[in-house]
C-alpha positions in Angstrom: 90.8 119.7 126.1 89.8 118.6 122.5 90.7 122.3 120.9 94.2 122.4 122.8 94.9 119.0 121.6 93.8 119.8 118.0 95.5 123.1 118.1 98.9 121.0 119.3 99.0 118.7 116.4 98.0 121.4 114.1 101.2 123.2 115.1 103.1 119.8 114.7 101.9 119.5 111.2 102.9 122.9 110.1 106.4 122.9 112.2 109.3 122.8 110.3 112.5 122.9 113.1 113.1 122.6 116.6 112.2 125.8 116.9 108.5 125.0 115.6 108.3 122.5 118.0 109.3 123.6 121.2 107.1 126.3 121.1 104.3 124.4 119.8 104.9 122.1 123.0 105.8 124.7 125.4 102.8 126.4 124.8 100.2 123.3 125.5 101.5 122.6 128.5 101.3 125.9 129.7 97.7 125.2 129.6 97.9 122.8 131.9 100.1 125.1 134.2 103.3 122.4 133.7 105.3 124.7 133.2 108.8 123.1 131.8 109.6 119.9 129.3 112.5 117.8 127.7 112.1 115.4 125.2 115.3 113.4 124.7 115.3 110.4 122.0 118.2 107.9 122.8 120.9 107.4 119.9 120.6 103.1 118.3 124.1 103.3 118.7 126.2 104.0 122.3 128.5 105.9 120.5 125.8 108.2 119.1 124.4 111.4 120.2 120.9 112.0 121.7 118.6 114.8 120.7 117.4 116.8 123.4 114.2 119.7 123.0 113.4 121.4 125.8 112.8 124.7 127.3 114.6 124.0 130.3 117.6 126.6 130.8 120.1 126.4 127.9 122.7 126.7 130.4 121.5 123.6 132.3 120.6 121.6 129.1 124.0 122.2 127.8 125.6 121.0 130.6 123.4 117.9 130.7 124.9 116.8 127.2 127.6 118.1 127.2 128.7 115.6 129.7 126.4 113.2 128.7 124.3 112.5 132.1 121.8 110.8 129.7 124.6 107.8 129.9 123.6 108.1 133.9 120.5 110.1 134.8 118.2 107.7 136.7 115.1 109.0 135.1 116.5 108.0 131.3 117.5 104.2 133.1 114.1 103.5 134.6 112.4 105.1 130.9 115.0 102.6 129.1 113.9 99.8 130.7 110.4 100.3 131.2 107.0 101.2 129.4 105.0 102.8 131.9 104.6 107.0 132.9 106.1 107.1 136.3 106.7 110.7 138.4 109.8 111.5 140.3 110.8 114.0 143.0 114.3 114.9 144.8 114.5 112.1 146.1 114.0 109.8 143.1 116.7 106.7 143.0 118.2 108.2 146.1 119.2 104.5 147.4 121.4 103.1 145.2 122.7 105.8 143.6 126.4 106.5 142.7 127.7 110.3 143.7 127.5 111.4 140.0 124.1 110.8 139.6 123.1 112.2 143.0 125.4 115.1 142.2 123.5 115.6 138.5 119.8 115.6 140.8 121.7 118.3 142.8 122.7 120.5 139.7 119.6 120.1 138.0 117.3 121.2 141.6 119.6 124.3 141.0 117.9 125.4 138.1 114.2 124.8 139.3 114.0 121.1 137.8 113.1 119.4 141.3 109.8 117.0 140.4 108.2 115.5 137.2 106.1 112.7 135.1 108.3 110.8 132.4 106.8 109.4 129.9 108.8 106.6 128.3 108.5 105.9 124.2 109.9 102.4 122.7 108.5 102.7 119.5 108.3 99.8 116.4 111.7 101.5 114.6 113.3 100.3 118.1 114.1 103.8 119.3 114.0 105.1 122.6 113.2 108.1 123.8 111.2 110.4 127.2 109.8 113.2 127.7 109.6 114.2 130.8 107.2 117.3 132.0 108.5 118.9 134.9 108.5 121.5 137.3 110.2 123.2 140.6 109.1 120.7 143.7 107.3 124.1 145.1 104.7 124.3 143.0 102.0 121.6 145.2 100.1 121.1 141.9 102.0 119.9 139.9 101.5 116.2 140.2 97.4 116.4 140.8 97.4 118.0 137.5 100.0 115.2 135.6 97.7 112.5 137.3 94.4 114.5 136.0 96.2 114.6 132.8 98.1 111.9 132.3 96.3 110.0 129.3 96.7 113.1 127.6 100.3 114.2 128.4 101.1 110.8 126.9 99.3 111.1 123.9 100.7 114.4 123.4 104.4 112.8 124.2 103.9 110.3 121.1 102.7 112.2 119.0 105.5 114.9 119.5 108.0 111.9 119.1 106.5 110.9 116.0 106.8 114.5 114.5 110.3 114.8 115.6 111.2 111.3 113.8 109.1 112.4 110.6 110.9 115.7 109.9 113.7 116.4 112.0 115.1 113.1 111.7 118.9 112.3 110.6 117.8 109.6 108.8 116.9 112.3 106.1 120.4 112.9 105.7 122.0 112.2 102.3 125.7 112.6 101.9 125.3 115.8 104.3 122.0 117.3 102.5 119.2 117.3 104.9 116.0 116.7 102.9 112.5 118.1 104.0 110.1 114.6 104.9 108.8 115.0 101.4 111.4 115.6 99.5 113.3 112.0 101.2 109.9 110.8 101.0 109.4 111.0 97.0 113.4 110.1 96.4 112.6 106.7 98.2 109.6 105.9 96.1 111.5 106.9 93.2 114.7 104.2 94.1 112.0 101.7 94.1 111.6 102.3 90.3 108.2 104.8 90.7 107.7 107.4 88.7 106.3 110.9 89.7 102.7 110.1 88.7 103.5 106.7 90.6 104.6 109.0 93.6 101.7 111.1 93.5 98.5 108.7 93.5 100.7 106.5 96.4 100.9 109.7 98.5 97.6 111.3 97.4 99.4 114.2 96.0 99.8 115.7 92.6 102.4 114.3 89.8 103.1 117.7 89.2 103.6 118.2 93.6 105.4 115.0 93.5 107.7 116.5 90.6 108.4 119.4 92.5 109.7 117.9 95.4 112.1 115.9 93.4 113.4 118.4 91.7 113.8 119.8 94.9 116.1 117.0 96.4 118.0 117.3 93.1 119.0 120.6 93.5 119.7 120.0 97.0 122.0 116.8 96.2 123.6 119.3 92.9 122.3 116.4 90.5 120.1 116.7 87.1 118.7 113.9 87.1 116.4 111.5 89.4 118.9 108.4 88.6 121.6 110.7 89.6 119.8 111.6 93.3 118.8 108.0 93.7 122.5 106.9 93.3 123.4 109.6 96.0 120.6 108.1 98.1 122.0 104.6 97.9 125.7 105.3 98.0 124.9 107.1 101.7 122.5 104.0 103.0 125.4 102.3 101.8 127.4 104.5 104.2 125.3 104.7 106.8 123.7 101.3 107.5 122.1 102.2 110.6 119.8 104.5 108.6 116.4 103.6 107.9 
């Protein structure tokens, strides 16, 4: 257990995409013979857009968001309001529920997604999000090994979320440019007046590492100088207040 959950956060560290980390979550599970996921981190805003990873069917996944059953699936209600890992089968919020979501449990038993453990994440930015593990309701296993596993499969869930909202995050967005986690990270010490030596002993790396990333975001943004890419930094905050 200890190696596959060192060699998960190793791959977390190194990912650089969704890519990166579907795979690198895909493939510890697998260990655990679980053999489908979906993380899905709820938008602040109503009107915004969830991200979804999974390696459920791209057919079913883009249905799923494309008409927005996050708005509706009772899996994502009961992980909005609560804090606790709960499982579900097919007949999960059977009482009580309106046709459409009884129609999206239908769909989604069509493509083998029948059972699973959610695992809800509020975390201290105040953003939602689940990840559910899951699995076709044939497979008798499936729930000894989430309840054998659970303390893990959570641990694994957080940590997954908090690589997803260090680099993959929109937040990094400025004026359009998605910046790389260190290259946002060093333009935000730098709007706070630090230099690059400042930059470097704050995040235990080099002036001359620190440098490099800003230069980095400068090119990026099609600025010269630092002042220039700080002013493009705090004209989008300004645009985006949401962003954090």
């Amino acid at each position: 257990m200890q190696s596959v959950f060192e060699t998960f956060v190793e791959r977390l560290s190194v990912g650089v995409d969704e890519v990166d980390f579907r795979a690198a979550l895909a493939s510890t599970i697998s260990e655990f013979d679980i053999p489908a996921f979906a993380y899905l981190s709820l938008p602040l805003k109503a009107a915004g857009t969830p991200r979804l990873i999974s390696n459920y069917p791209p057919c079913w996944t883009s249905h799923y968001m494309r008409n927005r059953y996050d708005t509706i699936d009772p899996v994502i209600v009961q992980a909005r309001g609560g804090k606790h890992p709960f499982r579900w089968g097919s007949d999960f919020g059977r009482h009580g529920t309106s046709k459409p979501q009884q129609r999206l449990f239908d769909e989604a038993a069509e493509f083998g997604i029948r059972c699973g453990l959610t695992i809800p994440i509020h975390d201290r930015r105040g953003r939602t999000a689940a990840v559910t593990f899951a699995a076709d309701e044939s497979s008798p296993t499936f729930f000894r090994v989430a309840e054998r596993y659970e303390q893990a499969l959570q641990l694994m869930a957080t940590c997954f979320h908090i690589g997803v909202r260090k680099k993959l995050s929109a937040d990094r967005v400025v004026d359009g440019v998605l910046l790389t986690h260190r290259e946002y990270e060093c333009l935000q010490w730098a709007a706070r007046g630090k230099s690059a030596g400042d930059i470097g002993s704050i995040l235990g790396i080099t002036r001359r590492t620190a440098s490099f990333h800003l230069d980095n975001a400068k090119k990026k943004l099609g600025v010269r100088t630092v002042v220039q890419a700080v002013a493009r930094l705090a004209a989008s905050r300004f645009s985006n207040p949401g962003q954090t």
